[in-house]
C-alpha positions in Angstrom: -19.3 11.4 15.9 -15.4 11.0 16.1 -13.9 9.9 19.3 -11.8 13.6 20.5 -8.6 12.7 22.9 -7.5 15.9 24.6 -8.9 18.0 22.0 -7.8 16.0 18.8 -8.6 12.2 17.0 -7.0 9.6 18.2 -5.2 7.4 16.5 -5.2 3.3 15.9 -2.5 1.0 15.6 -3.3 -2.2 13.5 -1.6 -5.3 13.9 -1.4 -8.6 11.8 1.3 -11.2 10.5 2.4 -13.1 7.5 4.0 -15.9 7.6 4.5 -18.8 10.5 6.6 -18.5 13.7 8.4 -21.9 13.1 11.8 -22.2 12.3 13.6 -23.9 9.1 15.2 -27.1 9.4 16.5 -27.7 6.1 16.8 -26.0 2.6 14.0 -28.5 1.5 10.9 -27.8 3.8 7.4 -26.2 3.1 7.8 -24.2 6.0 7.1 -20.4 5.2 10.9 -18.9 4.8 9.9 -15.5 6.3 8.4 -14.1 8.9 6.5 -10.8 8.8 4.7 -8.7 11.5 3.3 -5.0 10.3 1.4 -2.3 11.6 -1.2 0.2 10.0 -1.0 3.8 11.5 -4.9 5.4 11.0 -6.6 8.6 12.8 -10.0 7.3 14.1 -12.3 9.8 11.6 -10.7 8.2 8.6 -11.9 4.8 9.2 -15.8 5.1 7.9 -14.5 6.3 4.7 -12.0 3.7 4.5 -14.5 0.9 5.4 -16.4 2.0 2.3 -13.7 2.1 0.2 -12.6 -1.4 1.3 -16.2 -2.6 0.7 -16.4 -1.3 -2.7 -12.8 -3.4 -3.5 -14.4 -6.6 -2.4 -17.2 -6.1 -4.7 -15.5 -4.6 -7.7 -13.0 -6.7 -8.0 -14.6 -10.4 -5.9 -18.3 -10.4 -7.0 -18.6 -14.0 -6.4 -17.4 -14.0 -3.1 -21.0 -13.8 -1.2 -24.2 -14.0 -2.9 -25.7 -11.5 -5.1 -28.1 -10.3 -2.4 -25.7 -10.0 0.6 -26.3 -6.5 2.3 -23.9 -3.8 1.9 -22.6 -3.9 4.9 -22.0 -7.8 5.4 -19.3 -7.6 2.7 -17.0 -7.1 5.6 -17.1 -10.6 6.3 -16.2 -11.2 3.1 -12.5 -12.5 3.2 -9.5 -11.5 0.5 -7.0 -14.3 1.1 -3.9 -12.9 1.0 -2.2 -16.6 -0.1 -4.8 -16.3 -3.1 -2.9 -13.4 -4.4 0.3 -14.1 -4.1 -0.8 -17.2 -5.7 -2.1 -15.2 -8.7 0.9 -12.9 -9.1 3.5 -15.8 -9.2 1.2 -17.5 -11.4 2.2 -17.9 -15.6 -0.8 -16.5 -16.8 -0.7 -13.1 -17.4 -4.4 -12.1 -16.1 -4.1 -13.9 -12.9 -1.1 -11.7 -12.1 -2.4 -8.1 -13.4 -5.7 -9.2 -11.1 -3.2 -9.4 -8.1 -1.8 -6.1 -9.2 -5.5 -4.5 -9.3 -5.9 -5.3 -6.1 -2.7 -4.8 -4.5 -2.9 -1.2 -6.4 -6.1 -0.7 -4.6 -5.0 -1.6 -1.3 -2.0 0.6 -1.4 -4.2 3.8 -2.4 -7.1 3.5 -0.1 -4.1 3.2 3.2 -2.8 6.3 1.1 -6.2 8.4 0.9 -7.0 8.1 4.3 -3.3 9.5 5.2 -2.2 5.9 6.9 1.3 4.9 7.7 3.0 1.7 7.7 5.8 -0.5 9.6 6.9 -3.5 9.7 9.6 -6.0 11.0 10.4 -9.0 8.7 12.6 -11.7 9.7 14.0 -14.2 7.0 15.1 -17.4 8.8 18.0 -19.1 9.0 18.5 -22.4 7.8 18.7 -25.4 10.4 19.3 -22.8 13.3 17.5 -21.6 15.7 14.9 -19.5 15.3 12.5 -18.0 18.7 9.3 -17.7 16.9 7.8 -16.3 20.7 10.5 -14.1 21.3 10.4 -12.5 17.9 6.7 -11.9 17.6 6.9 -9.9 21.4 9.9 -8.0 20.5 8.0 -6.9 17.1 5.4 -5.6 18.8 7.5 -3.9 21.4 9.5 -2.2 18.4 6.0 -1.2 16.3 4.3 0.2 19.8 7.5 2.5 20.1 7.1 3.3 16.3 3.7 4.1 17.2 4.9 6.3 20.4 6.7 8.4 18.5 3.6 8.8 15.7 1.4 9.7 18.5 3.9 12.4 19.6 4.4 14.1 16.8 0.4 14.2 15.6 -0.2 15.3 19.3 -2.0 12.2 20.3 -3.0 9.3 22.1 -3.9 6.1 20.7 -4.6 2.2 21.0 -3.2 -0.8 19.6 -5.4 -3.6 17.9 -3.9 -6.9 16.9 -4.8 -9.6 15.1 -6.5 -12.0 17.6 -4.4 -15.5 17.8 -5.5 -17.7 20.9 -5.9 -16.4 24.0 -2.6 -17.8 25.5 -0.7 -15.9 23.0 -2.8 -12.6 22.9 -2.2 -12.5 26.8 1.5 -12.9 26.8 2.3 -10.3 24.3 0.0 -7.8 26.1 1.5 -8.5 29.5 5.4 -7.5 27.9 3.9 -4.2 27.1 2.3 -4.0 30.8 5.5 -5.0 31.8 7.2 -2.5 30.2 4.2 0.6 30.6 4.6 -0.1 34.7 8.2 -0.4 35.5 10.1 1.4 37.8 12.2 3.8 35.5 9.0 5.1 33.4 6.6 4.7 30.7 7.9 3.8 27.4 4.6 4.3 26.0 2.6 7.1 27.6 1.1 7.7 24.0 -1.0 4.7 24.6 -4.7 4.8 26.2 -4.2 0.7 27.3 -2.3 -2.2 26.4 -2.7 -3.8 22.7 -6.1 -5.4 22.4 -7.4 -7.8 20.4 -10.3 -8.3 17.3 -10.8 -10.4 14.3 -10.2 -9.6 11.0 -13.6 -9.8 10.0 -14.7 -7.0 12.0 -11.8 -4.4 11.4 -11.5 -2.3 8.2 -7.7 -1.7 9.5 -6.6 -5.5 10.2 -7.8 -6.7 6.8 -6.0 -3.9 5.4 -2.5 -4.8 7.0 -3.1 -8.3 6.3 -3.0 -7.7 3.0 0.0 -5.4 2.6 1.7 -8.1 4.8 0.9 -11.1 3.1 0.4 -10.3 -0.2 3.1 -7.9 -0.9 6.1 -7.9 2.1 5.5 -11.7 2.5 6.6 -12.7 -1.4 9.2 -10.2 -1.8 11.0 -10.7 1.2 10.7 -14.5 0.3 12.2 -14.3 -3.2 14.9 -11.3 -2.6 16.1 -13.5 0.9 15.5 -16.9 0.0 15.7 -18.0 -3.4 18.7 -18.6 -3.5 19.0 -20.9 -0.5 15.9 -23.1 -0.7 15.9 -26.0 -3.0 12.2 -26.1 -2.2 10.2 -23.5 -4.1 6.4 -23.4 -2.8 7.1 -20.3 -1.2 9.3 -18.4 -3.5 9.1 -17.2 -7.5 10.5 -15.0 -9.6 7.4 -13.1 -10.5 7.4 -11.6 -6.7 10.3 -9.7 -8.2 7.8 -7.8 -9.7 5.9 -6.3 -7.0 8.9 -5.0 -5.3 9.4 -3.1 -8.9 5.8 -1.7 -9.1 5.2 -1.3 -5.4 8.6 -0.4 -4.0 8.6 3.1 -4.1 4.9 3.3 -2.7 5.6 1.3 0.3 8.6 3.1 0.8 6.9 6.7 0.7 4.2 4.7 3.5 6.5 4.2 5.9 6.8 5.8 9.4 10.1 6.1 10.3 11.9 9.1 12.6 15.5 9.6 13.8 16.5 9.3 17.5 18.7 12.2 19.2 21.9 9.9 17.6 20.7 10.5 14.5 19.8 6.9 14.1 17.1 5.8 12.0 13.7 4.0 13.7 10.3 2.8 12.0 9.6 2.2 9.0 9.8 -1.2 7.7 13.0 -3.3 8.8 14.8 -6.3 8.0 16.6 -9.1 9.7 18.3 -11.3 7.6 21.2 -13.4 9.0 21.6 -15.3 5.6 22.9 -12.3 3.1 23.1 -9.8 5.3 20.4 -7.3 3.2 18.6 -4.6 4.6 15.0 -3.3 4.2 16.0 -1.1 0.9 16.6 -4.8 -1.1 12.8 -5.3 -1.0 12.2 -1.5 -2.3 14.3 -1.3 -5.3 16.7 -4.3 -7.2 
């Protein structure tokens, strides 16, 4: 039976990263260039079906993940590494990289048949400056929450938030800026929101496996190669074959996002970029 808020589904808020929170030192480091934070927009009735559909990915296209007799249902633990595919779509042979596409392709249409939305906040860091890895990870999920404010308002609903469980320490702080925020003096930023952002594991939530793997398999590489090719002598991270999602998956995660227009006119949502290096906005990981 679907959960009914004031007379309508409620909707869920997914939360996971890419990437690290450390800074770059140098042009010559193995530290992950970008940064990347995104959030899955889902009405609560629409996550059975998608489970399903996610289920029926990890067997169709990772047989050998679990044993041949694993229930149905304990695929979920099965985990899709989203490093593997990037991985296989920088990768010279031509299989491993149509695989990544299959999957990616996959991805993209089950978030699309279950009406889902998408938005995101990347941040490609400077070089040997400073970069507050805390301070961007709060302020990204005060931006997505108020993404997610305005979603709730126009379906005509109230929802929760559900991140990606780090350690506790970390889960508590960024919870306690959106407290912070829901209870001061001046008003609710947020009165879309049944509670503060709570926290699962992957394993356990159709919706954070699903963001996961927009985030690190598709945002993560091309925001890497379009920002920081050029400026990274060290290339574990980067690759010209990323260059190719952004021209087969552009447009799709482009017609995913969420995005609304303030009373100024100004744009919000949707997925954003900081880049302090060139200067690019979001539409460079879109289209060339």
């Amino acid at each position: 039976m679907a959960l009914v808020v004031f007379g309508r589904h409620m909707h869920i808020c997914y939360l996971d990263e890419a990437g690290c929170t450390g800074a770059l030192p140098s042009s010559n480091t193995q530290i992950q260039p970008v940064f990347v934070i995104g959030g899955l927009f889902i009405e609560e009735s629409q996550i059975p079906s998608m489970t399903q559909d996610l289920l029926a990915l990890k067997r169709r296209f990772f047989p050998n993940l679990l044993p041949a007799a694993t229930l149905h249902h304990d695929w979920m633990k099965a985990e899709i590494k989203g490093a593997d595919l990037r991985r296989k779509a920088r990768s010279n042979g031509r299989n491993d990289r149509r695989f990544s596409y299959s999957v990616v392709t996959e991805t993209l249409d089950i978030i699309q048949r279950h009406d889902g939305r998408i938005v995101s906040r990347i941040y490609a860091k400077p070089i040997n400056d400073l970069f507050n890895g805390t301070s961007v990870y709060t302020y990204s999920v005060q931006s997505i929450c108020s993404t997610f404010q305005n979603y709730l308002e126009e379906k005509e609903s109230r929802g929760i938030v559900i991140a990606d469980s780090r350690n506790k320490g970390k889960n508590a702080s960024v919870s306690h800026s959106i407290f912070t925020q829901r209870f001061r003096a001046h008003g609710d930023p947020y009165p879309g929101l049944l509670e503060v952002p709570t926290f699962g594991h992957s394993d356990n939530h159709t919706g954070l496996q699903l963001i996961d793997l927009v985030c690190s398999s598709l945002l993560f590489p091309i925001a890497a190669e379009v920002c920081m090719s050029a400026h990274l002598t060290d290339r574990t991270h980067l690759s010209p074959h990323y260059l190719e999602l952004r021209r087969r998956f552009g447009a799709n995660l482009k017609s995913l996002q969420h995005r609304y227009q303030d009373d100024n006119g100004r744009w919000h949502g949707g997925v954003t970029l900081s880049d302090p290096i060139n200067r690019f906005s979001a539409t460079q990981l879109f289209r060339p």
